[in-house]
N, C-alpha and C positions, 0 to 999 in steps of 0.2 A: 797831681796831688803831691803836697809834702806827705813826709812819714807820721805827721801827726793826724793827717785828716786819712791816711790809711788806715791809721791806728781806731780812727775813730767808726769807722765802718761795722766793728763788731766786738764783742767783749773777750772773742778768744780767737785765739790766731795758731792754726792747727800746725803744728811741726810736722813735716813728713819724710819719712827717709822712705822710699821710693824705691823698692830692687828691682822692678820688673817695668820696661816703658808699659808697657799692654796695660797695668793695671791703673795708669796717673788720668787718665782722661775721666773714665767710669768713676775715679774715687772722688776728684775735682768738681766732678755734675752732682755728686751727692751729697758732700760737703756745701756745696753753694747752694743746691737745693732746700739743703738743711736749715739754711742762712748764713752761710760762714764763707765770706766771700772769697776773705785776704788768707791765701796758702800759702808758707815755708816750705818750700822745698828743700830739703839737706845736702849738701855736697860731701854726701857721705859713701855713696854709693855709685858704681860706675854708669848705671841707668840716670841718673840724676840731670844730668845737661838733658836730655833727651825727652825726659819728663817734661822739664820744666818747657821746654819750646814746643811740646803740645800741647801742654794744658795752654798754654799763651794765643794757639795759636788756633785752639778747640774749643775751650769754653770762654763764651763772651764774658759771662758774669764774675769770673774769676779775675780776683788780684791777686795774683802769682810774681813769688819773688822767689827770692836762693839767700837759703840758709848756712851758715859754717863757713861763711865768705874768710880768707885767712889773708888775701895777700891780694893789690893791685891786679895781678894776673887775672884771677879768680873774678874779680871785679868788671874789667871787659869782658870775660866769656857769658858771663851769665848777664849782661845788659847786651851783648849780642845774639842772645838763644832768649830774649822777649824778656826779662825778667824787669817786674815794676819798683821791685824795693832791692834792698839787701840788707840781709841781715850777718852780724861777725858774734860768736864767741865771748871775745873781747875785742881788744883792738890797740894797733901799734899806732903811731905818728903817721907813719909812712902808708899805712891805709887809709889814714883818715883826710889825709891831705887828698890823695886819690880820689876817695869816695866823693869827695868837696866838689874837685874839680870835674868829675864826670857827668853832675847833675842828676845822678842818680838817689833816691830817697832812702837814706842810710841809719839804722838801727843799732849803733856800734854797741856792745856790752862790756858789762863792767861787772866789779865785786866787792869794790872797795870807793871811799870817800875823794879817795885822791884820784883815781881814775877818773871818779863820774868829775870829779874838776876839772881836770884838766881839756878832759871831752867839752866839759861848755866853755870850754876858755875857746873852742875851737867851732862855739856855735852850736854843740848838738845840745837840742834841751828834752828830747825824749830819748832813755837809754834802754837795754836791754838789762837786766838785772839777772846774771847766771852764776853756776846752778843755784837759782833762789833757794830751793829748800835748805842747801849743804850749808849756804852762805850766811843763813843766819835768819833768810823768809821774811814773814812778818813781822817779825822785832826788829829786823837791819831795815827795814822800809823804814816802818812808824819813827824808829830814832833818829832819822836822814830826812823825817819829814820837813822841820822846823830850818835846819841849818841848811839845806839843799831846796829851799822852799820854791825854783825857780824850775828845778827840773821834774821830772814823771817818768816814770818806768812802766816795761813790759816785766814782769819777773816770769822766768821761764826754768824750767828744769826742779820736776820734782813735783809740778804742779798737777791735783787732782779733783775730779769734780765735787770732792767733797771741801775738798781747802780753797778754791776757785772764787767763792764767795767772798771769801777773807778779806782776801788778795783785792779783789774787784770794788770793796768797802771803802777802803784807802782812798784818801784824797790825793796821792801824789801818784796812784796806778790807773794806768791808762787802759790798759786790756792786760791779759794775760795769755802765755804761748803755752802750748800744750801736746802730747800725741793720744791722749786717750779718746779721742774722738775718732780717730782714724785706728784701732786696735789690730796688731798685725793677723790675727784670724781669720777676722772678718773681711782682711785684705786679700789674705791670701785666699780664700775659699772664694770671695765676690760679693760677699752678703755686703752690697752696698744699701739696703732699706735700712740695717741697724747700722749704718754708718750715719745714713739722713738720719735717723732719730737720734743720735748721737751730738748728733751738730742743731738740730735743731732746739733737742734742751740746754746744749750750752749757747746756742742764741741766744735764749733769752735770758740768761743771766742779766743781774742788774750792777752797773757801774755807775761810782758816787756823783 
């Protein structure tokens, strides 16, 4: 699958920064139980490679990718520990050529006009829009609707299930990324039922 028919799989695409392996297998079954197939794993945390190559390698139903990808490097390890997509921040040249050439399904982010240009000068027509909320949200979309009329965003950072809708309305948003479905708590204790019910109401969000 390209990153658009991943994208297409579900309306929110759960962020997860992951501290402990022990807890990514149980939270991945409940999430995708939930309905939320496609999970960001973060490379934020030093459990995070380890995470990501057992959910890959544990749950069937999961499309598991790695999020906070910064650099080429970053880019082999997580498509050598199973990872399906990649997701960046933003994104340099030098990754994006990378990411091209690895044939791995690449997510690059942006925050500005000129970015998302030059990103589709380079072929990506689905971006990652961060932090949405800081960056301006629903007004910087809707204004990029018209003159950016070729590309679609993920907007991610800041996003909540009360603003999620908004977001998912837009013609030019493809899904939205998120962690409030996975709430550190609830992680940390195991209460994975309110994880599945979590993911299961942002299932069914509706997207335009």
């Amino acid at each position: 699958m390209d990153i658009a028919a991943i994208a297409a799989l579900a309306p929110v695409i759960p962020v997860l920064t992951v501290e402990r392996r022990e807890t990514a297998v149980p939270l991945a079954r409940a999430l995708v139980k939930g309905g939320l197939p496609i999970l960001e794993v973060t490379l934020r945390t030093e459990a995070a490679l380890d995470a990501l190559k057992a959910i890959a390698a544990e749950v069937p139903g999961a499309v598991v990718g790695a999020g906070t990808v910064l650099d080429p490097a970053q880019l082999d390890q997580v498509q050598q520990a199973g990872a399906r997509f990649a997701v960046s921040p933003g994104c340099t040249r030098e990754l994006a050529l990378a990411a091209r050439s690895s044939g791995l399904p690449f997510l690059p982010g942006v925050q500005t006009v000129s970015e998302a240009m030059l990103l589709a000068e380079q072929g990506f027509r689905l971006l990652k829009f961060f932090p949405a909320d800081a960056a301006g949200g629903l007004t910087w979309l809707k204004a990029v609707g018209a003159p950016l009329a070729d590309l679609r965003f993920c907007p991610t950072g800041g996003i909540t299930p009360e603003t999620a809708p908004a977001y998912l309305a837009l013609p030019n948003v493809a899904c939205v990324g998120g962690s409030w479905v996975a709430p550190r708590g609830a992680v940390a204790t195991g209460d994975w039922q309110s994880v599945e019910q979590l993911a299961a109401t942002a299932s069914t969000l509706k997207r335009r």
